[in-house]
C-alpha positions as CSV (number, residue, x, y, z in Angstrom):
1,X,10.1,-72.3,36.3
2,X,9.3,-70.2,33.3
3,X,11.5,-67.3,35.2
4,X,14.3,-69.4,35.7
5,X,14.8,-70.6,32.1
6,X,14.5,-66.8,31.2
7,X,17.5,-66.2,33.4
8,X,19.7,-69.0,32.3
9,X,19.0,-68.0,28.3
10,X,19.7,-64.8,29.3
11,X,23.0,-66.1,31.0
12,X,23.6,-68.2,27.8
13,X,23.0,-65.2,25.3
14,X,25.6,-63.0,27.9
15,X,28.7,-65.5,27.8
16,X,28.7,-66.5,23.9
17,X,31.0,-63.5,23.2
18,X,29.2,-61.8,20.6
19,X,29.5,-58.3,20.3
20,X,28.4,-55.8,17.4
21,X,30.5,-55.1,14.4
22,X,29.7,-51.3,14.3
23,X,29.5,-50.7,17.7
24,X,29.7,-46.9,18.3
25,X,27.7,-46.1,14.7
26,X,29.8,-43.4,12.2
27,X,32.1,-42.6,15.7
28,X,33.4,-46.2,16.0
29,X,36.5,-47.7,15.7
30,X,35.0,-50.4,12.3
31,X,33.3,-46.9,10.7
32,X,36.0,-44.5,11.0
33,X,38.9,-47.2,9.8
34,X,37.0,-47.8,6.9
35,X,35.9,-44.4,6.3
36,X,39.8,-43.7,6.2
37,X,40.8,-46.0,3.7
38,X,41.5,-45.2,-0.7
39,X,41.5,-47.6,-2.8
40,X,43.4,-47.5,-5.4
41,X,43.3,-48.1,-8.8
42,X,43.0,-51.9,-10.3
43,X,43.5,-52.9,-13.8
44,X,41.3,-54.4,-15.7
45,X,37.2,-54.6,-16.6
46,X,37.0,-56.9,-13.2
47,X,39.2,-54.3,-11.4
48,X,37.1,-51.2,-12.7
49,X,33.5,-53.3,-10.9
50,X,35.6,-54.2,-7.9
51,X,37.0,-51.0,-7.2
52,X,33.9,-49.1,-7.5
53,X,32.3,-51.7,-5.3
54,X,34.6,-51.0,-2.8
55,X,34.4,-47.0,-2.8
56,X,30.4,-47.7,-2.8
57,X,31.1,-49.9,0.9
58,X,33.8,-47.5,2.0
59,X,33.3,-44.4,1.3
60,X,30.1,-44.3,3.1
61,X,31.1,-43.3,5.9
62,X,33.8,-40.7,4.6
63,X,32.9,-37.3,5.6
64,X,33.8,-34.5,3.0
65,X,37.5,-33.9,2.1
66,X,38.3,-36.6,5.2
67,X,41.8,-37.5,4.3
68,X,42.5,-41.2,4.0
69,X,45.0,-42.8,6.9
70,X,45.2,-46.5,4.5
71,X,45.1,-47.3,0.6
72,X,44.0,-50.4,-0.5
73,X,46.2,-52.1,-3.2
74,X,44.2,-55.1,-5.2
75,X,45.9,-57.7,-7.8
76,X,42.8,-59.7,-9.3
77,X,43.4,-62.7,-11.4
78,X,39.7,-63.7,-13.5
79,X,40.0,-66.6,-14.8
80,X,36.9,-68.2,-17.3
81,X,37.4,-72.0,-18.5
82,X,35.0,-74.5,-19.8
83,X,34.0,-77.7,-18.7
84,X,31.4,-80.2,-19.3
85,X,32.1,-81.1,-22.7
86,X,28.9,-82.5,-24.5
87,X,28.8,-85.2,-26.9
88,X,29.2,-82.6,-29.9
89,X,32.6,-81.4,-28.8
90,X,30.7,-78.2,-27.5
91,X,31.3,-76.6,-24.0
92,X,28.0,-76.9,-22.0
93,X,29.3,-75.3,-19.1
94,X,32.0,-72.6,-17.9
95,X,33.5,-71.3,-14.5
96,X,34.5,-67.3,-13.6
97,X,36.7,-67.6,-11.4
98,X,37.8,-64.4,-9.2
99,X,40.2,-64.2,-6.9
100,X,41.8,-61.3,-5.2
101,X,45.3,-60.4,-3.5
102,X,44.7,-57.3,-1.0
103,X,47.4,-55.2,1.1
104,X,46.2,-52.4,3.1
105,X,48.8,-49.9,3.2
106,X,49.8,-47.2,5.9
107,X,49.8,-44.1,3.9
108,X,52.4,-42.4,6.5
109,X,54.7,-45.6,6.7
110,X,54.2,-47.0,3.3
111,X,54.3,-50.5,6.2
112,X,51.8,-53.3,4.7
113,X,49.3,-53.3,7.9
114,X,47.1,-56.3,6.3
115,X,47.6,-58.4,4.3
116,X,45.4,-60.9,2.8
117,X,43.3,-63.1,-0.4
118,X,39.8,-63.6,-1.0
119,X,37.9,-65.4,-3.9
120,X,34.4,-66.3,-5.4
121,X,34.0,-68.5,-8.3
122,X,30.1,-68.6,-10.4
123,X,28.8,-71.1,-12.7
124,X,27.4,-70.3,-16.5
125,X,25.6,-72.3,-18.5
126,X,26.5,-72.1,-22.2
127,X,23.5,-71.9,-24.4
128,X,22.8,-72.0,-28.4
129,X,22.5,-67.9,-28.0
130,X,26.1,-66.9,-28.3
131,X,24.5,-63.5,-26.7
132,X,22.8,-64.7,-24.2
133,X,26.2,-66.9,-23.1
134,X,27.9,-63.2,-23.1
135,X,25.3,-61.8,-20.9
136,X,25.4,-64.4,-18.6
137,X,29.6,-64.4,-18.8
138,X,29.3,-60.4,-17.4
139,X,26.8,-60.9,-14.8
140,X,28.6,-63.7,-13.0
141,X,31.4,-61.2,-13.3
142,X,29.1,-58.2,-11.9
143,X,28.3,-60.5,-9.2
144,X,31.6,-62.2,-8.5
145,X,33.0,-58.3,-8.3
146,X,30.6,-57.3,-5.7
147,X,31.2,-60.5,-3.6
148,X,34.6,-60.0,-3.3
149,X,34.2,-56.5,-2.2
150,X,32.0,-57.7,0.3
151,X,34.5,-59.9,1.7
152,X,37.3,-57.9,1.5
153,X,35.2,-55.1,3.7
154,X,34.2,-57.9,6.0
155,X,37.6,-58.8,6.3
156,X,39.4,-55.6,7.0
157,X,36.8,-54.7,9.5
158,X,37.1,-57.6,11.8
159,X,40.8,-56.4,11.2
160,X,40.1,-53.0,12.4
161,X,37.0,-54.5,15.2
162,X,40.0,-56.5,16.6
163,X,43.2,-54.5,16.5
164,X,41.7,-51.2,16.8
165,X,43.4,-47.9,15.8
166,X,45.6,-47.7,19.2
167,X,47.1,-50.8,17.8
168,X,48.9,-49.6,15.0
C-alpha cells in the first residue's frame, strides 16, 4: 500500500510541469542570456542602487571581456507622500513608492526584445527624530532598489527560460 502511494506521488510530482530555472548551470540558456545583458545607465540616487543591483545579479555569470548581446534601458519614477495625518497636523506616516519601466534592447538590431514594468512600494513611520525619519526614508529606498532588481532578473529570465536564444 505504502509502495503504491510512493508511485502515484511520484506520478503527481512528474506531471505538475515544474522544471528548474537554471537548468544547465553557467552553460544554460537563463545563465548565459543574463550573463549577456549591460545595463545601462539610470538617472537618479534610486537609479544609481538599482543599477548596481542589477550588475551585482547579472554580471555573475559574465565571464571576462564577454561581450554583451542585450542592454537594459530602466525609467524609475520614486515617489515619497505622507499619509496618516495626526491630530497635530503632523504626517505620522509616509509611502516610497518605486516603480520601474524596463526594455531589453538587442544591441545588433537596436529591436525592443522585452518589454515590461515592475514595482515595490515600503512603509515609514515618521518619528520625532527628523534623523532617524531620514534614515528610515533611505533604507526603504535601499530595499525597494534591490527588490525591483530582483524582479526585474526574475522577469527577464522566465523571458529567456521560455523563448530561449533560438527564438530571437
Amino acid at each position: 500500500m505504502r509502495g503504491l502511494a510512493v508511485i502515484g506521488l511520484l506520478l503527481a510530482l512528474a506531471s505538475c510541469g515544474l522544471q528548474p530555472m537554471y537548468s544547465g548551470g553557467g552553460q544554460g540558456v537563463v545563465a548565459q542570456g543574463l550573463a549577456a545583458i549591460d545595463v545601462s545607465a539610470i538617472e537618479g540616487r534610486a537609479g544609481w542602487l538599482v543599477r548596481n543591483a542589477l550588475v551585482d545579479r547579472l554580471g555573475v555569470a559574465r565571464g571576462g571581456g564577454a561581450s554583451p548581446q542585450f542592454r537594459l534601458d530602466v525609467r524609475l519614477d520614486d515617489q515619497l507622500e505622507g499619509f496618516a495625518v495626526l491630530s497635530d497636523d503632523t504626517i505620522g506616516r509616509e509611502r516610497r513608492t518605486l516603480r520601474a519601466r524596463y526594455q531589453l534592447v538587442d544591441i545588433g538590431s537596436g529591436e525592443i526584445v522585452y518589454d515590461a514594468s515592475a514595482g515595490s512600494d515600503a512603509g515609514i513611520d515618521v518619528v520625532s527624530s527628523e534623523y532617524a525619519t531620514i534614515a528610515a526614508e533611505q533604507t526603504a529606498l535601499e530595499n525597494l532598489a534591490n527588490d525591483i532588481a530582483d524582479r526585474i532578473v526574475t522577469s527577464i529570465a522566465l523571458e529567456l527560460r521560455d523563448d530561449g536564444p533560438e527564438d530571437r
